[in-house]
C-alpha positions in Angstrom: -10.5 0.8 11.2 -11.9 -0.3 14.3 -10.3 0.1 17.7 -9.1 -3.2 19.2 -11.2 -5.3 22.0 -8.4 -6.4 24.3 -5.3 -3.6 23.9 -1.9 -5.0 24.8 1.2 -3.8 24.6 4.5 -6.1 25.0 6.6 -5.8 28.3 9.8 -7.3 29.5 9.4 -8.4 33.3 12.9 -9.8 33.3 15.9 -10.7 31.5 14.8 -12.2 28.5 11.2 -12.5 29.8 8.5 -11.1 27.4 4.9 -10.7 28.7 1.7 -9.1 26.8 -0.2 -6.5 28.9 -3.1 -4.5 29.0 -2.6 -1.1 27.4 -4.5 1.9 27.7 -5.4 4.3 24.8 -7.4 6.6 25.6 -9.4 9.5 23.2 -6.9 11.8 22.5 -6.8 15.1 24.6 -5.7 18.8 22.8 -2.5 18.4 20.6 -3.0 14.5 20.7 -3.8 11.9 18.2 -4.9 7.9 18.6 -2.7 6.0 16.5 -4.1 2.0 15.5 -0.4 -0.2 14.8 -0.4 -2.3 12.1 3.5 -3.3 12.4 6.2 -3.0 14.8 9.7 -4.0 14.2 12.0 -5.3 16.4 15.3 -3.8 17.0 18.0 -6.4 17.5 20.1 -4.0 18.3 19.5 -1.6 21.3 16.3 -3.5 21.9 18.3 -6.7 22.1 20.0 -5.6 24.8 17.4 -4.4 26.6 15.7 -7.7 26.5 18.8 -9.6 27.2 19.6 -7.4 30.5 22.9 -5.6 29.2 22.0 -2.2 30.3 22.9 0.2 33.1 19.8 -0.1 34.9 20.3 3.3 36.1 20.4 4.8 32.6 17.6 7.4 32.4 15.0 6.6 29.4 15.6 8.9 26.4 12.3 8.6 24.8 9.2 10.3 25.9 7.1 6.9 25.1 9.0 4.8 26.8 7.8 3.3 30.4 9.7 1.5 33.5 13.1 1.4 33.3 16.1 -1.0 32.3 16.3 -2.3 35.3 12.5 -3.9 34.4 10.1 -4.0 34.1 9.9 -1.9 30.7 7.7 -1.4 28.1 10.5 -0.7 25.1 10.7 -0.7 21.3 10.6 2.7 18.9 9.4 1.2 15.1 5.7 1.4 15.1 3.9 2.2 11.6 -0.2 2.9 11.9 -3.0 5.1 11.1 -4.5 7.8 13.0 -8.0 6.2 14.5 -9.2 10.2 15.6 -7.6 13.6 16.5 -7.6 15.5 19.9 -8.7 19.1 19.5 -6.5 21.5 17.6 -4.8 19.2 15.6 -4.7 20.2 12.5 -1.9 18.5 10.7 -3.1 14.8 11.0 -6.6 13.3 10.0 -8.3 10.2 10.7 -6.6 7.2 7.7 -3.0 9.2 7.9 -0.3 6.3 7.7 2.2 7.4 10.4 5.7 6.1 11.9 6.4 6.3 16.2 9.1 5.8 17.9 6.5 4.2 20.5 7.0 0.7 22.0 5.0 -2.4 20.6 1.7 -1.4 21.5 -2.0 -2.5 19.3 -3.3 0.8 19.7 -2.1 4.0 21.7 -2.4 8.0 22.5 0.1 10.3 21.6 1.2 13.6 20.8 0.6 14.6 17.2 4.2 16.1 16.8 5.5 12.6 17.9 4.2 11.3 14.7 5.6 11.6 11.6 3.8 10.8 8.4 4.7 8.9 5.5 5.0 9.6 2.1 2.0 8.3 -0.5 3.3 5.2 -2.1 5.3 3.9 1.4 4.5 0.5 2.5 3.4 0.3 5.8 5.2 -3.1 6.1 8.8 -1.4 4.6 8.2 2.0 6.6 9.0 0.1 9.6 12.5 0.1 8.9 12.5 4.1 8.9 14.2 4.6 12.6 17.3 2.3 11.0 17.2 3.9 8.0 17.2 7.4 10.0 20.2 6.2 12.3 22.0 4.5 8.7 21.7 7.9 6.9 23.3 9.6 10.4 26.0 7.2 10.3 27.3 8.1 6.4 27.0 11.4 7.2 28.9 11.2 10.1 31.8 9.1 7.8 31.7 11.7 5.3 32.3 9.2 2.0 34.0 10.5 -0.8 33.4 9.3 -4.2 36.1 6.8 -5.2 36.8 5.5 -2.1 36.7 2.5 0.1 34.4 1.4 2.7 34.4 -1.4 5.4 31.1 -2.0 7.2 31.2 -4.2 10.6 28.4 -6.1 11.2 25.8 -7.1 8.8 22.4 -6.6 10.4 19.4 -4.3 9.2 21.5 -1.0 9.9 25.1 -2.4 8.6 22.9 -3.4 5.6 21.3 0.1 5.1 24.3 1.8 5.6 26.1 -0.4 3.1 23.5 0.5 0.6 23.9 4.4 1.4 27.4 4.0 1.6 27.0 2.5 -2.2 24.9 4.8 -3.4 27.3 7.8 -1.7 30.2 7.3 -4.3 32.0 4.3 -2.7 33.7 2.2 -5.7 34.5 -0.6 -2.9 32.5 -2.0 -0.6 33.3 -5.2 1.9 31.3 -6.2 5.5 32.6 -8.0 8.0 29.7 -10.4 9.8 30.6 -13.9 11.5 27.2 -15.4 9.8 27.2 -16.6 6.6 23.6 -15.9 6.0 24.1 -12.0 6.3 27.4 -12.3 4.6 25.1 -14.1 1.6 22.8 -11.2 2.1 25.2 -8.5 2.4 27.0 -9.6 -1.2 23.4 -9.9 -3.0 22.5 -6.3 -1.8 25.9 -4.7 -3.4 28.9 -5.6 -1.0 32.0 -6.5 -3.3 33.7 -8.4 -0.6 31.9 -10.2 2.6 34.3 -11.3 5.3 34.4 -13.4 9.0 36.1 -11.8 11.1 39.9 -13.4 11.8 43.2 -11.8 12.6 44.3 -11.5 8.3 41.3 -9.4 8.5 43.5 -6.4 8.0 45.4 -7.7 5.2 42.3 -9.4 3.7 40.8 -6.1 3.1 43.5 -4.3 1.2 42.8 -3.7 -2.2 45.0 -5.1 -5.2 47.2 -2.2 -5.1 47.6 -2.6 -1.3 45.4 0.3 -0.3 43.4 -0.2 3.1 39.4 0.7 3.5 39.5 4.7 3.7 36.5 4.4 6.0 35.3 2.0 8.6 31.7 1.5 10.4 31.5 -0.1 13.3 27.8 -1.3 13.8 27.9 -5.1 14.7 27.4 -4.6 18.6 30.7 -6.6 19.2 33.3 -4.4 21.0 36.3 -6.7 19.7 35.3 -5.0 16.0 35.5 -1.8 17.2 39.7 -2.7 17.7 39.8 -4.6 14.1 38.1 -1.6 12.6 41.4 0.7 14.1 43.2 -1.3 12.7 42.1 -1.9 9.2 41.9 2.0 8.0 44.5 3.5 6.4 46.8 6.1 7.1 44.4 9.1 7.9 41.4 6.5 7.8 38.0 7.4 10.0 36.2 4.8 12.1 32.6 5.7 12.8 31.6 3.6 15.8 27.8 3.7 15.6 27.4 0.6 18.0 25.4 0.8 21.1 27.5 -1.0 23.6 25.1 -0.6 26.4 27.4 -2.3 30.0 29.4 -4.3 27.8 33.1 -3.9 28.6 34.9 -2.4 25.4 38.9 -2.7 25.7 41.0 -1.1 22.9 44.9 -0.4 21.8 45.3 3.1 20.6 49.1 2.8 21.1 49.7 1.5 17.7 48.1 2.2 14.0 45.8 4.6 16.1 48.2 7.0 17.4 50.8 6.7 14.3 48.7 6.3 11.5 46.2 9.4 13.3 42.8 7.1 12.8 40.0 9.2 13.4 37.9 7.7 15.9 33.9 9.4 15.5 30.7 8.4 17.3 27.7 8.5 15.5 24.6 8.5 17.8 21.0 9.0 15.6 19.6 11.9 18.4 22.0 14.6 16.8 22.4 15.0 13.6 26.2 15.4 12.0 27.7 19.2 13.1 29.2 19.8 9.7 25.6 19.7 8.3 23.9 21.5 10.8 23.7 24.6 8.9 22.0 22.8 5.8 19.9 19.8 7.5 17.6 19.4 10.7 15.4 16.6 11.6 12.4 17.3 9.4 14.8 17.2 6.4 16.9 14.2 7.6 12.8 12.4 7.8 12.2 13.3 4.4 15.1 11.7 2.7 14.4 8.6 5.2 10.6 8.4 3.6 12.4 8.7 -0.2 14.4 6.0 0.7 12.2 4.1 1.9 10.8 3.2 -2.1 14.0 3.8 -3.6 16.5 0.9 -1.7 15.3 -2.7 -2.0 14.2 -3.0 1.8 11.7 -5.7 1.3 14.9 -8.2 1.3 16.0 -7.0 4.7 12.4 -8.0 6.2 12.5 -11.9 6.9 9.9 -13.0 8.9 6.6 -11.3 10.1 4.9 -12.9 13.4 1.1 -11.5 15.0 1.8 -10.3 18.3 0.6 -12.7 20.7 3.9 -15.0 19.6 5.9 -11.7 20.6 8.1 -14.1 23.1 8.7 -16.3 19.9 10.1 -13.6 18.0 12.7 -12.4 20.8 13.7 -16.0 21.3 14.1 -16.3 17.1 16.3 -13.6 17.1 18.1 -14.5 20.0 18.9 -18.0 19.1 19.3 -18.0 15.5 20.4 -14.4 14.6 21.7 -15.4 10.8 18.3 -16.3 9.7 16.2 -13.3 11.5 17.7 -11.0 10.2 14.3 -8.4 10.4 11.5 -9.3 12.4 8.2 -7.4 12.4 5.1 -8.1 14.5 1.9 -7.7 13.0 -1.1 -6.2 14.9 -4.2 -7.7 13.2 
């Protein structure tokens, strides 16, 4: 491994504005390590609105890596996979050659704390360990649903995480699985990676999604981004149903009727928010355990279809744009740090 010549790190000056800039990484003080990226992965979901300007610019930064703010410029992102270059003093639990996960912006090469890195299992793609942040806030999210075995399952929105949770949500017990997406590539996607029923949305949505007996989805995720699914996901649980709305919203305006199914048929309305693990588990799991199931995972789910195009860095700007503009073919993009 060498350390690279020119370090950059990607920025957004602006709405939708993606610049590369100079990045420092220096040797790593006590309790630090020097991590080299070899892939970063785009979020197109929280990061997406960052990029696009859709956040409270006064919302305080919840990541210790992060720098700016969202009211730009701001350095943002949280999927890097890399070795450690060297070690600080004291730091004991990495080595030089360790393959790590961050939750650090897209940066070539950068400082930070050992306990801020996580390691990967032996065997774990660097290219598929990427995904481990969604895979992290997927996991969160069927916990926070609670599936039973037998039952029903909607999933709203057909991205990397509405993916991964479908294939949790599979491999929890549920017999019936449909998504709802309004692309027809991810609907293809989503029915090739398990889902029994792939749906646009429309107002027989409801109906649509009742089984042959006439029994509605016993549980409903909301993860598309779109605040009008958050209302069609009320409405298609049944009696007693829970809707896990795992959707960043970030200043979009979200305007729902709970005077209806909600109130009589006593939905269950959840947020699921990947900082906090699920209370009812709280007493069995904690983060280092939640990590380990992530990294097994990671090799047991077919992951490698979710990735669908890989871009070097300096065509960062390209990738946002991609995603941006044709969101039902990119449905992963990673950038690669030569």
């Amino acid at each position: 491994m060498k350390l690279p010549t020119h370090n950059q790190a990607v920025w957004f000056s602006g709405p939708r504005r993606v610049e590369l800039r100079p990045a420092d990484a220096p040797p790593p003080a006590a309790g630090q390590v020097r991590v080299i990226t070899q892939y970063s992965a785009i979020s197109h979901g929280s990061e997406m609105l960052v990029y696009r300007g859709q956040v409270d610019p006064a919302m305080p930064l919840d990541l210790p890596t992060l720098t700016g703010g969202y009211g730009f410029p701001i350095s943002f992102g949280y999927a890097c996979v890399g070795r450690v270059y060297d070690c600080g003093p004291d730091v004991s639990e990495r080595a030089p050659g360790d393959l790590v996960f961050c939750l650090h912006p897209h940066q070539h090469a950068f400082t930070i704390g050992a306990g801020l890195t996580i390691p990967l299992p032996p065997g774990v793609d660097p290219l598929h360990a990427v995904l481990a942040a969604n895979l992290e806030t997927a996991l969160n999210i069927v916990h926070d649903g609670h599936p039973r075995l037998g039952e029903a399952a909607v999933v709203f929105g057909q991205g990397v995480v509405g993916l991964l949770v479908g294939m949790l949500l599979r491999r929890a017990g549920i017999t019936r699985l449909a998504v709802v997406d309004p692309l027809v590539q991810r609907r293809g996607l989503a029915r090739k990676l398990g889902a029994d029923l792939a749906l646009e949305p429309g107002p027989d949505l409801a109906t649509l999604l009742r089984d042959g007996d006439g029994r509605a989805p016993d549980l409903a995720v909301e993860v598309s981004g779109a605040p009008a699914a958050l209302q069609a996901a009320i409405e298609c649980v049944a009696l007693e149903g829970t809707v896990v709305a795992a959707s960043w919203y970030g200043s979009k305006p979200v305007s729902l009727d709970l005077g209806g199914h909600f109130h009589r048929g006593r939905v269950r309305l959840r947020s699921s928010q990947v900082g906090r693990l699920t209370p009812e588990t709280s007493a069995r799991w904690n983060h280092a355990r939640r990590w380990r199931s992530v990294g097994a995972w990671l090799q047991a789910l077919p992951v490698n279809r979710i990735i669908s195009h890989r871009l070097p860095s300096d065509r960062a700007a390209e990738a946002y744009r991609l995603i941006d503009n044709d969101p039902g073919d990119a449905v992963q993009v990673v950038l690669e740090w030569a």
